[in-house]
N, C-alpha and C positions, 0 to 999 in steps of 0.2 A: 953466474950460476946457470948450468944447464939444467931443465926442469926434465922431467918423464910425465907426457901426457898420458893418462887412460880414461876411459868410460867412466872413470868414479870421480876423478878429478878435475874432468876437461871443460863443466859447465862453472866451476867456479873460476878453476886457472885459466878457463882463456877467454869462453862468454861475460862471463862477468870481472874479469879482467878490468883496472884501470890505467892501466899502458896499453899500447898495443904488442899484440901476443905472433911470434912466426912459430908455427909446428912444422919440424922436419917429418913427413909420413915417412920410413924408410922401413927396413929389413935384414934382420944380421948379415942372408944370406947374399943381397944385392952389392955388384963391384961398386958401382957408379954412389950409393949409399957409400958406403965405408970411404970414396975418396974425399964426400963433402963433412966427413964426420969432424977431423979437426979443424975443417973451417967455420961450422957448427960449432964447437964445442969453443973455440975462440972469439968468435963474436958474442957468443952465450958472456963472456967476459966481459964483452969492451962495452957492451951496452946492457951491463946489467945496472936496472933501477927506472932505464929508460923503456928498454923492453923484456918482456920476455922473451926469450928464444930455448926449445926445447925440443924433444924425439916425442915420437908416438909410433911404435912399433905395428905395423899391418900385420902381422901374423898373430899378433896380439890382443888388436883392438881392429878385426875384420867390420866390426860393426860404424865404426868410426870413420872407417877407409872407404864404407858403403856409402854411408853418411853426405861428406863430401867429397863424393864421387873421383877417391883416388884411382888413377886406369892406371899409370906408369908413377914406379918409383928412382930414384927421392921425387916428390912433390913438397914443394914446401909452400906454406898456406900465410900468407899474413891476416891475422882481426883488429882489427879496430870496433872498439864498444861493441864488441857482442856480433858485428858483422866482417861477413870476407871484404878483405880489401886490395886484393892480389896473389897470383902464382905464379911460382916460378916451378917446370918440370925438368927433371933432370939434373944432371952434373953440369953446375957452372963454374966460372971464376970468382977467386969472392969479390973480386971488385965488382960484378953485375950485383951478386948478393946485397953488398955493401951497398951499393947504391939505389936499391931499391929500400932499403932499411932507413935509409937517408930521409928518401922519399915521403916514405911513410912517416916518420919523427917530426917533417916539417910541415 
């Protein structure tokens, strides 16, 4: 299940989170967003239970993008327990994705 982070729900769903949590920063209008969207939206699948993986819209939640210092989108943020635990900026492959999720899980 792909979650939607905001300002209302981002201190329960991803700080106080018991998996660890990836938020995709993105933006309807960004290319490079919309290509990672179904790689996104497919791992949101394979590793649901294990992690969370969800959007959080910058034009939506500028305050959140201020937050942790989104500069270039997609950003995508991994936590563990309430802390950062890696970034990844930009359009990648999902095999880099993938293996950083890997990463993180073990």
């Amino acid at each position: 299940m792909e979650y939607k982070f905001t300002s209302t729900n981002f201190e329960k769903e991803v700080l106080d989170a018991e998996i660890p949590v990836l938020v995709d920063f993105y933006a309807d209008w960004c290319g490079p967003c919309k290509m990672m969207a179904p790689i996104v939206e497919e791992l949101a699948g394979k590793y649901d239970g294990r992690m969370k993986i969800g959007k959080c819209n910058i034009d939506e939640e500028d305050g959140l993008a201020r937050l942790y210092r989104v500069m270039s989108i997609p950003t995508m943020k991994f936590f563990v327990k309430g802390k950062e635990a890696g970034t990844i900026v930009g359009a990648v492959a999902q095999e880099e994705l993938e293996a950083q999720i890997t990463k993180i899980l073990s």
